[in-house]
C-alpha positions as CSV (number, residue, x, y, z in Angstrom):
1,X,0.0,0.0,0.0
2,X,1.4,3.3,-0.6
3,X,1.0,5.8,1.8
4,X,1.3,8.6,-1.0
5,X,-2.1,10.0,-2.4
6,X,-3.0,9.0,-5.9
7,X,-3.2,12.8,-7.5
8,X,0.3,13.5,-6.5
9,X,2.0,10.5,-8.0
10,X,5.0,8.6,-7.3
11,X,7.8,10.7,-6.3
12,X,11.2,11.0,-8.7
13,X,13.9,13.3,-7.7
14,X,14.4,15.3,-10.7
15,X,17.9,15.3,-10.9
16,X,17.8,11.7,-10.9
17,X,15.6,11.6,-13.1
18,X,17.6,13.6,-15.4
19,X,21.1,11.5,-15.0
20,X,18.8,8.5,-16.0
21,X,17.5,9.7,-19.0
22,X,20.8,11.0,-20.2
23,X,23.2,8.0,-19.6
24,X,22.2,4.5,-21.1
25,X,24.7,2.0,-20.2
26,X,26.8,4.3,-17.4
27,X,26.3,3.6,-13.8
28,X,24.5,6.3,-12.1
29,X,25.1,7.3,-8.7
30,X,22.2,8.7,-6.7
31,X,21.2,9.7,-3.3
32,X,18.1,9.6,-3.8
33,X,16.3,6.4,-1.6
34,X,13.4,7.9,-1.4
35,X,12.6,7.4,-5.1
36,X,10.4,5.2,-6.6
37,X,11.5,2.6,-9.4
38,X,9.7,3.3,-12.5
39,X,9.6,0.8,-15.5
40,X,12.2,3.2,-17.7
41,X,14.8,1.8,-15.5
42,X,14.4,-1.6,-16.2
43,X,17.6,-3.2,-17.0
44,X,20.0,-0.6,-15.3
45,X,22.3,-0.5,-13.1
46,X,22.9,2.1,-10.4
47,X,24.8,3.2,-7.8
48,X,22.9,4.2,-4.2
49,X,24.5,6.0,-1.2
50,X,24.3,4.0,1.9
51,X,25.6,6.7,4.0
52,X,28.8,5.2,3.8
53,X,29.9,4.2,0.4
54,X,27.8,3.5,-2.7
55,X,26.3,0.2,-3.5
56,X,25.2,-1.1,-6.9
57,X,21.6,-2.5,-7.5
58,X,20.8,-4.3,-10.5
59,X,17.0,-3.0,-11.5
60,X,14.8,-5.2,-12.7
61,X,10.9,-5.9,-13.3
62,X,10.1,-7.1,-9.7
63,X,11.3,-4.0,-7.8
64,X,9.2,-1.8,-10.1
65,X,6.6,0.6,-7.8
66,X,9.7,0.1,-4.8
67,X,11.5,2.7,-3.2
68,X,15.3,2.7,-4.3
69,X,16.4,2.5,-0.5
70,X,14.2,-0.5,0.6
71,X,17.1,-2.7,-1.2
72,X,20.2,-0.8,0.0
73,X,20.7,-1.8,4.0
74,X,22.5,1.0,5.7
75,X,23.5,-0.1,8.8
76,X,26.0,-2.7,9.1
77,X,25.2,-6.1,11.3
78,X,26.3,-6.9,14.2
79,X,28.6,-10.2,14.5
80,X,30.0,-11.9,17.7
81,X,33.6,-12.5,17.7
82,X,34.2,-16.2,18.3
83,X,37.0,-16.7,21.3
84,X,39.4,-19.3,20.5
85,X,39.7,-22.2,23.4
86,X,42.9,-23.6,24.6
87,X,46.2,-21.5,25.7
């Protein structure tokens, strides 16, 4: 369900959506998670900012009508070192 009304549309930063139209088989690096995949980018590959470095995300038909940043995790898990027995 999306929580955005119907008469505004989906949102598309516009200087993403600029870089997208403009480059065909570059990467393009965004910032921009907030942005909904739209069917123009099938096949592309691009480049989003995880706060720390950017990560590439292959798009393709299923992630169509998703936001950009529900696919790029930003925070890091956490993993228990394992102590070694002995000595």
């Amino acid at each position: 369900m999306s929580k955005r009304s119907l008469w505004k549309g989906p949102f598309f930063d516009e200087t993403f959506f600029q870089k997208s139209r403009q480059n065909s088989k570059q990467k393009i690096k965004t910032t921009s998670r907030s942005s909904v995949i739209l069917p123009f980018l099938v096949g592309k590959v691009i480049q989003v900012y995880n706060g720390k470095f950017y990560v590439p995300l292959m798009l393709s038909e299923d992630l169509v009508g998703h936001k950009i940043g529900e696919f790029i995790p930003t925070r890091l898990r956490h993993v228990y070192k394992i102590k070694k027995k002995g000595k």
